[in-house]
C-alpha positions as CSV (number, residue, x, y, z in Angstrom):
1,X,-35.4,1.9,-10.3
2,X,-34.5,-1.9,-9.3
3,X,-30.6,-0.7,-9.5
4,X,-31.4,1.6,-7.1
5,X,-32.9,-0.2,-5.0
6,X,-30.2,-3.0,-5.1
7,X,-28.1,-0.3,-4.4
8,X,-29.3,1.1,-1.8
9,X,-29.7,-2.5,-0.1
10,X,-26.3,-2.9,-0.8
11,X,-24.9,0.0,1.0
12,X,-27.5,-0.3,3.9
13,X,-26.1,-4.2,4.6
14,X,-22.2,-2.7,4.7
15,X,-23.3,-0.1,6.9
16,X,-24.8,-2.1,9.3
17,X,-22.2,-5.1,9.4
18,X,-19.3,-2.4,10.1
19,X,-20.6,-1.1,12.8
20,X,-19.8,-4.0,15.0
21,X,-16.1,-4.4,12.9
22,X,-13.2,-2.7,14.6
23,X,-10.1,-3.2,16.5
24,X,-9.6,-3.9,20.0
25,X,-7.9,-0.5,20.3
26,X,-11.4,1.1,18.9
27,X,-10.9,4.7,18.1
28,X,-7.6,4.8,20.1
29,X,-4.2,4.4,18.3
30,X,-0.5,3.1,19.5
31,X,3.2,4.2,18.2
32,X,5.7,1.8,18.9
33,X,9.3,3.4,18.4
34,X,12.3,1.7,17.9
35,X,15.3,2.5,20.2
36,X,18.1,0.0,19.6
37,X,18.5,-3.6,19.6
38,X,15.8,-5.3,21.5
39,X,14.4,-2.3,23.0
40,X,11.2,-0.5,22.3
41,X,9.0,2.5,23.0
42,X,5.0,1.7,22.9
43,X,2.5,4.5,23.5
44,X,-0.7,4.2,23.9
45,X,-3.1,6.9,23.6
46,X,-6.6,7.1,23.6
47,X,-9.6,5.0,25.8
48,X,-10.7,5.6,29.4
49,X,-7.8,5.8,32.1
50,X,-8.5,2.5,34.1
51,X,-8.0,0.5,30.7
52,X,-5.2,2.6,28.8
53,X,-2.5,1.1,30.8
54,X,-3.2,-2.1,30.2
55,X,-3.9,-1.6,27.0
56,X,-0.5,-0.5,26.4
57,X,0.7,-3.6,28.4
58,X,-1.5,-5.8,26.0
59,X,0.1,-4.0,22.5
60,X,4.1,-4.4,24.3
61,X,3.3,-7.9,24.5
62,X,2.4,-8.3,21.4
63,X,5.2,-6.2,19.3
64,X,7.7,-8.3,22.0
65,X,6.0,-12.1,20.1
66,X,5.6,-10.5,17.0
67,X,9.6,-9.8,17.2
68,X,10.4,-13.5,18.5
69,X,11.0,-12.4,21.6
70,X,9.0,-14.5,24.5
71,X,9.5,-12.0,27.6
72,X,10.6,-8.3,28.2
73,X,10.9,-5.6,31.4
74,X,9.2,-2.4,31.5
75,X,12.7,0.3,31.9
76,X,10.8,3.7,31.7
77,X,6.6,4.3,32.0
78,X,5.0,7.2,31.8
79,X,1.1,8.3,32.1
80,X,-0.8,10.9,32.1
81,X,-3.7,12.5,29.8
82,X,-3.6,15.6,27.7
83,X,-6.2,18.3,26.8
84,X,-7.4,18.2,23.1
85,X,-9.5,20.8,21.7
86,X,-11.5,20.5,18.5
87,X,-13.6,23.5,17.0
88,X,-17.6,23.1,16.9
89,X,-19.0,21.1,14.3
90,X,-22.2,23.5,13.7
91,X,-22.1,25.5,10.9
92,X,-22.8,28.8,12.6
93,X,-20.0,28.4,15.1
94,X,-17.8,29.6,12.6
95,X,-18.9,32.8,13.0
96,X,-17.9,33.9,16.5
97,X,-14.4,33.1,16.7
98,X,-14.4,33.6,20.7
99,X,-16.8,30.8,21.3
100,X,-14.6,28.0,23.2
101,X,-13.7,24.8,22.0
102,X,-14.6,21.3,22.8
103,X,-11.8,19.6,25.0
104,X,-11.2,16.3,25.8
105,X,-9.3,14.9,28.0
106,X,-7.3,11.9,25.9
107,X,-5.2,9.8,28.5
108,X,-2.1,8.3,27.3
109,X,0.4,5.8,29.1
110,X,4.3,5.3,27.1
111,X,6.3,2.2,28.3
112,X,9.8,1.8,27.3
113,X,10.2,-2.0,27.2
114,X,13.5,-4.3,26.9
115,X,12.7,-7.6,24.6
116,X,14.0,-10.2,26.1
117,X,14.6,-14.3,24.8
118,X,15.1,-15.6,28.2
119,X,13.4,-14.7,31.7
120,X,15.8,-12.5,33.6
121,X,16.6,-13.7,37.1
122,X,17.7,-9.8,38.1
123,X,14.9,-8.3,37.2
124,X,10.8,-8.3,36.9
125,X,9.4,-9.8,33.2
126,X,6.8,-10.2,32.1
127,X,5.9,-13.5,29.7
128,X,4.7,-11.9,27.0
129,X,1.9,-14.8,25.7
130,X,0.6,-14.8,29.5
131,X,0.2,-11.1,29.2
132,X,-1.1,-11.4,26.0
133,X,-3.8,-14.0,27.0
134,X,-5.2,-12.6,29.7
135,X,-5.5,-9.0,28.8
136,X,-7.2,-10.3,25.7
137,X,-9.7,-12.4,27.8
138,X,-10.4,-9.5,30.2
139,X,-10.8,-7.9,27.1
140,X,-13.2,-10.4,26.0
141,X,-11.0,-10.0,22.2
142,X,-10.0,-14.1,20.4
């Protein structure tokens, strides 16, 4: 009965310090896509609109430092959001196959970036640890 107890103690403290635990990116996710030599496609999918963006601004800077690169140009962007449907979770929904489904509306925003080492005088960069910086303090994220 005490190992239970313990047990159940146990369980109850993990459940209750993950809840806070997560990424930045929370129930969101990024691709980042490879597409030569110093030049890289990030998506970001996921989030509310305002914030996806920049979101995807935040993860190109940091695949451009992780890749020893200190500044890049945005060549191609693309945004927009996309309709996902996912079937009821209640057990008796399975029965009427004509019922609709849930949709949500998952916003996405793809940015095809050039890594650069030193700041172009031709073009508009970005410095990737500025970028990183503040979106992370915006973001309230150390």
């Amino acid at each position: 009965m005490a190992f239970l107890k313990y047990l159940f103690l146990i369980c109850g403290l993990w459940g209750v310090s993950s809840c806070g635990v997560g990424t930045l990116y929370g129930p969101s996710y990024y691709e980042d896509t490879n597409l030569g030599e110093g030049l890289l496609r990030v998506t970001f999918k996921g989030g509310y609109h305002p914030a996806t963006g920049e979101l995807c601004l935040l993860r190109c800077a940091e695949v451009c430092l992780e890749a020893g690169f200190s500044y890049f140009e945005v060549v191609d962007s693309e945004s927009g959001s996309s309709l996902e449907g996912h079937g009821s979770t209640y057990p008796f929904d399975q029965h009427y196959p004509a019922r609709d489904r849930f949709m949500d509306d998952v916003p996405f925003v793809s940015k095809t970036i050039r890594m650069l080492k030193a700041k172009s005088e031709n073009n508009f960069v970005y410095t990737a640890k500025e970028i990183k910086t503040s979106l992370r303090r915006k973001y309230e994220v150390k």
